[in-house]
C-alpha positions in Angstrom: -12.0 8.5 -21.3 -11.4 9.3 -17.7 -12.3 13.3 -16.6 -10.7 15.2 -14.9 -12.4 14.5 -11.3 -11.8 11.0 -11.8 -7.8 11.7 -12.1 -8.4 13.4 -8.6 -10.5 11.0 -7.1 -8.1 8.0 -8.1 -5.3 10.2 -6.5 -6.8 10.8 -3.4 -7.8 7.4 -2.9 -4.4 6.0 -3.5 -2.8 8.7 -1.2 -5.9 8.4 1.7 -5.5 4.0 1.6 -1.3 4.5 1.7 -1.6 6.6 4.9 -4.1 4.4 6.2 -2.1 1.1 5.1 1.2 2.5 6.4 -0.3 3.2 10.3 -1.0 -0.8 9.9 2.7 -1.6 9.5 3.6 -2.5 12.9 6.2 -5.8 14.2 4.1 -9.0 14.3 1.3 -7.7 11.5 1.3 -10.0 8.9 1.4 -8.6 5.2 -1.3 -10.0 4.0 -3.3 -8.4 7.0 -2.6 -5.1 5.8 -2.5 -5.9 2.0 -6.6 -6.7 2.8 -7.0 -3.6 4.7 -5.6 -1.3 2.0 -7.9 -3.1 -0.7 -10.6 -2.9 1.3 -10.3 1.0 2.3 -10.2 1.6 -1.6 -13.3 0.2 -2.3 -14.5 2.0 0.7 -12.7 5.3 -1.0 -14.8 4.3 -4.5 -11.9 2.8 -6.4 -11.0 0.0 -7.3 -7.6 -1.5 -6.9 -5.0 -0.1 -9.8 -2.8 -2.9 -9.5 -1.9 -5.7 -6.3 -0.6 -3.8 -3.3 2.7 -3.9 -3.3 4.5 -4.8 0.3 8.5 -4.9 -0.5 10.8 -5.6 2.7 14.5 -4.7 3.3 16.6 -6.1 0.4 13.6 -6.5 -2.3 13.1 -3.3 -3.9 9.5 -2.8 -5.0 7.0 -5.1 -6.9 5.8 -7.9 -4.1 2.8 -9.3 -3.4 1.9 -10.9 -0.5 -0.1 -13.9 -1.0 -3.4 -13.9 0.9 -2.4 -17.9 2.5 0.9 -16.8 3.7 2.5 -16.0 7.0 5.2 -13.5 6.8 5.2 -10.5 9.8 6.8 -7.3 9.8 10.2 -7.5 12.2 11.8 -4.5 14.3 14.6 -5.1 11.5 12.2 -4.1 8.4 12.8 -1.2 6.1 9.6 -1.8 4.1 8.4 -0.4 1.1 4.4 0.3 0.3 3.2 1.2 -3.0 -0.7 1.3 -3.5 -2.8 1.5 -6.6 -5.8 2.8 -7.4 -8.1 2.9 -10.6 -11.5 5.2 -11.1 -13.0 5.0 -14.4 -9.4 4.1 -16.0 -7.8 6.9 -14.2 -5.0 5.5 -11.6 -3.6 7.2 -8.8 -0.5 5.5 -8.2 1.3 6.6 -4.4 4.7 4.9 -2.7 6.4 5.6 0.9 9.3 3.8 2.9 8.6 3.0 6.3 11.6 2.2 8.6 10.7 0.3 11.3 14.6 -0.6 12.3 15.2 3.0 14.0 18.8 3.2 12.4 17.7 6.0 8.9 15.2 8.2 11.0 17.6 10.9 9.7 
């Protein structure tokens, strides 16, 4: 049974690698780039991964993965969604955020 510092520590380590993960998203980074940074900052934050990262752009709505082999990049036209994961002692912190790289919803 998880406590209740486990709880916080899976939190903050979602929270720290989706802040982390979401200064990666830039045009021309590939997915799969930042996917491996976010899993690796995790285990660098003492949690393991709660479930795959989660990289949805423009039109998918939440739930893909990208694939390690593949080749996609972030565009200027990308409204990209970023939901991260984590999992201490079978307590998950679970943390989403939209980042807009198109510049037409900063408001």
């Amino acid at each position: 049974m998880p406590s209740l510092e486990d709880w916080r520590k899976a939190g903050h380590a979602a929270h720290a690698a989706l802040v982390y993960g979401s200064t990666l998203i830039k045009p021309g980074v590939k997915l799969s780039d930042v996917s491996d940074a976010i899993e690796n900052k995790l285990k660098e934050l003492g949690a393991d991964l709660g479930f795959p990262v989660n990289i949805s752009i423009n039109e998918t709505a939440a739930h893909d993965v990208p694939f390690a082999i593949e080749t996609r990049v972030f565009t200027n036209n990308d409204v990209i969604k970023l939901d991260v994961g984590s999992a201490v002692n079978g307590a998950i912190g679970d943390k989403a955020k939209t980042i807009e790289l198109t510049g037409k919803y900063e408001k």
